[in-house]
BATI-445999 format. One record per atom (N, C-alpha, C): residue in three letters; x, y, z. Coordinates in steps of 0.02 Angstrom, whole numbers, plus 50000, padded with zeros to 5 digits. Example, Ala and Ser with C-alpha at 12.3 -4.5 7.8 and 13.67 -1.06 7.14 Angstrom:
<recs>
ala506604971650390
ala506154977550390
ala506604983550390
ser506424988850354
ser506844994750357
ser506455000250394
</recs>
This chain:
<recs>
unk522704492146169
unk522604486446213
unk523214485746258
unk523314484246328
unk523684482746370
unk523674476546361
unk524574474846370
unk524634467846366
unk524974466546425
unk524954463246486
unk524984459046516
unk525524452046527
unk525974451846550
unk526124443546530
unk526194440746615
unk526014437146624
unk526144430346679
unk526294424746666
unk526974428146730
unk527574422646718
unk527514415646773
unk527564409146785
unk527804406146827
unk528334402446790
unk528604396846842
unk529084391846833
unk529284390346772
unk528634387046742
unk528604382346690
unk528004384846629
unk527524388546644
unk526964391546607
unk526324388246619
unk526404382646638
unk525794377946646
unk525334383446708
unk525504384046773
unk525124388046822
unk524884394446805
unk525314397046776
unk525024403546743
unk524634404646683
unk524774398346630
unk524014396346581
unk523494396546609
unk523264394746676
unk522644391946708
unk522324396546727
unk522794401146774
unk522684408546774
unk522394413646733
unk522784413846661
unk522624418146600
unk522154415546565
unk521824407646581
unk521194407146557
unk520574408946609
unk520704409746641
unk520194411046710
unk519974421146687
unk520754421146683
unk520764430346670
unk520294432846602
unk520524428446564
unk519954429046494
unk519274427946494
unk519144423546530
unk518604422146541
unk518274427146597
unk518644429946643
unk518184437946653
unk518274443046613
unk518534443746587
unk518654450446531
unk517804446646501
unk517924443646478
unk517324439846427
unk516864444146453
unk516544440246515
unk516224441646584
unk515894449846570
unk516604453046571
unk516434459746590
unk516334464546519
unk516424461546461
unk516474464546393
unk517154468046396
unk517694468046442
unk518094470846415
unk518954468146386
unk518464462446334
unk519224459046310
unk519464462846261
unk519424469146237
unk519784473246181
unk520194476246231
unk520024477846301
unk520594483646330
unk521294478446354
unk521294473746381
unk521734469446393
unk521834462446354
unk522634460346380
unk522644454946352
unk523194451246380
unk522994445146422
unk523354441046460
unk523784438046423
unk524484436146449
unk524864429646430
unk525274427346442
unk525284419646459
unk525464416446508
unk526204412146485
unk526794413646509
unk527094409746481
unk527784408846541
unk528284404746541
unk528804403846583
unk529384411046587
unk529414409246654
unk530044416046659
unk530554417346633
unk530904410946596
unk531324410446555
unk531264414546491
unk530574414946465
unk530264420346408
unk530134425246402
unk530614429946477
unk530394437246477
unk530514442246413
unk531174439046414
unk531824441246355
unk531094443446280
unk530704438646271
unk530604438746205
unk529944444046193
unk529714443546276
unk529014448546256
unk529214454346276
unk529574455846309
unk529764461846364
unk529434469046338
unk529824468946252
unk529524474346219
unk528724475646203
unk528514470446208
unk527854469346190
unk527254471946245
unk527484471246328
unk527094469546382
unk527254478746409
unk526514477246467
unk526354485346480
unk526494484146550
unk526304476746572
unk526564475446656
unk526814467146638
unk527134465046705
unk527234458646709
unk526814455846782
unk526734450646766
unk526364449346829
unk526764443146864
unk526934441546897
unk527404433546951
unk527174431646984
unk526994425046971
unk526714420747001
unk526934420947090
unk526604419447131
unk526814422547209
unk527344416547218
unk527574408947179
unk527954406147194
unk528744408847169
unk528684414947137
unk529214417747109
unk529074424247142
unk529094426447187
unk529174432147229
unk529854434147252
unk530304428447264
unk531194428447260
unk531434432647209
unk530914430947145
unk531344434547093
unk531054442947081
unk530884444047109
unk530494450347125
unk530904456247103
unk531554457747127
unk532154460847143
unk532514460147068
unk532604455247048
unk532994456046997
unk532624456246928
unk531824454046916
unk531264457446886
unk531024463046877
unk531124466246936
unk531074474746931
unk531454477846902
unk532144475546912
unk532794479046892
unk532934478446803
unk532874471146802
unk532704469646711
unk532374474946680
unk531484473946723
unk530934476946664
unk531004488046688
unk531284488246726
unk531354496546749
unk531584499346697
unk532114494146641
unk532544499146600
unk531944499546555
unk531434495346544
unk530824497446469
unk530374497946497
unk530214501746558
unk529934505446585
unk528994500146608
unk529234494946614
unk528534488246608
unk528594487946710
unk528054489546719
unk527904488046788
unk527954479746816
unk528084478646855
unk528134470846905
unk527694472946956
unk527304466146961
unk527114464147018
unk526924457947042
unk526914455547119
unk526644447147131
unk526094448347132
unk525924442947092
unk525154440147106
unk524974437347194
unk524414439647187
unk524354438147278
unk524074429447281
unk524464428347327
unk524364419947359
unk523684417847342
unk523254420147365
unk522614419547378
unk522404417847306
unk522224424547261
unk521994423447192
unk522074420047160
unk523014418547151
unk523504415347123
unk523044406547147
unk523124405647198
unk522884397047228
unk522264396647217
unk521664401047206
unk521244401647187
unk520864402047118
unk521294402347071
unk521234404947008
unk520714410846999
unk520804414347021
unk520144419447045
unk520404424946973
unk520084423746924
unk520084426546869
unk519764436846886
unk519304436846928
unk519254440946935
unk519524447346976
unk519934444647023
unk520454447047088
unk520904450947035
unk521174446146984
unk521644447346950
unk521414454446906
unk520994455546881
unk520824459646854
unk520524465646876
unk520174466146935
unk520334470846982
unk521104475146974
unk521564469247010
unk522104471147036
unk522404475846959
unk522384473846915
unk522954475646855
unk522364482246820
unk521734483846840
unk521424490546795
unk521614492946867
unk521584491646934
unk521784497246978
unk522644500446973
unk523054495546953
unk523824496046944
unk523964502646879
unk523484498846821
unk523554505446772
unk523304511646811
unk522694510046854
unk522464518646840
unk523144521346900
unk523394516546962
unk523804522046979
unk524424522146957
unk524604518646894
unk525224523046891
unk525204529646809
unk524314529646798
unk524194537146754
unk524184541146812
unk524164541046864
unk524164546146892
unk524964548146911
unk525364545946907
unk526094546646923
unk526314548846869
</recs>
């Protein structure tokens, strides 16, 4: 199972998110391959080992740079969540975005 974590501010915006995200996995039958979770950026430290990507909230796009540089050494991909989805809670955008992210970086 790929695990996932999304980070914002405080955790609250990104809970709303990772229930939206579950609820398409549901959707699509595929809640065994992934697994969202939502918690503050302050809590990278504790999952880091745990997570296959990180995802940032687009109001944390500043921290972009020094997120990459953290998660590069345990080899966990970063990326922003896009504005749109993100303000949208678009549970399914999101999940698009993160099975297209795995498949390209099996190909690398």
């Amino acid at each position: 199972m790929r695990q996932i974590l999304i980070v914002c501010g405080a955790g609250a915006s990104s809970g709303f998110m990772a229930k939206n995200i579950r609820q398409e996995l549901k959707k699509r039958g595929i809640t065994g391959e992934y697994s969202f979770l939502a918690r503050s950026d302050a809590e990278l430290e504790e999952y880091i080992d745990e997570i296959d990507m990180l995802l940032l909230g687009p109001h944390l796009k500043y921290m972009y740079a020094s997120m990459k540089e953290y998660c590069d050494g345990y080899k966990v991909p970063v990326y922003v969540i896009d504005q749109k989805a993100y303000g949208m809670l678009d549970g399914g955008a999101i999940v698009d975005f993160v099975i297209d992210k795995f498949a390209e970086n099996s190909k690398n």
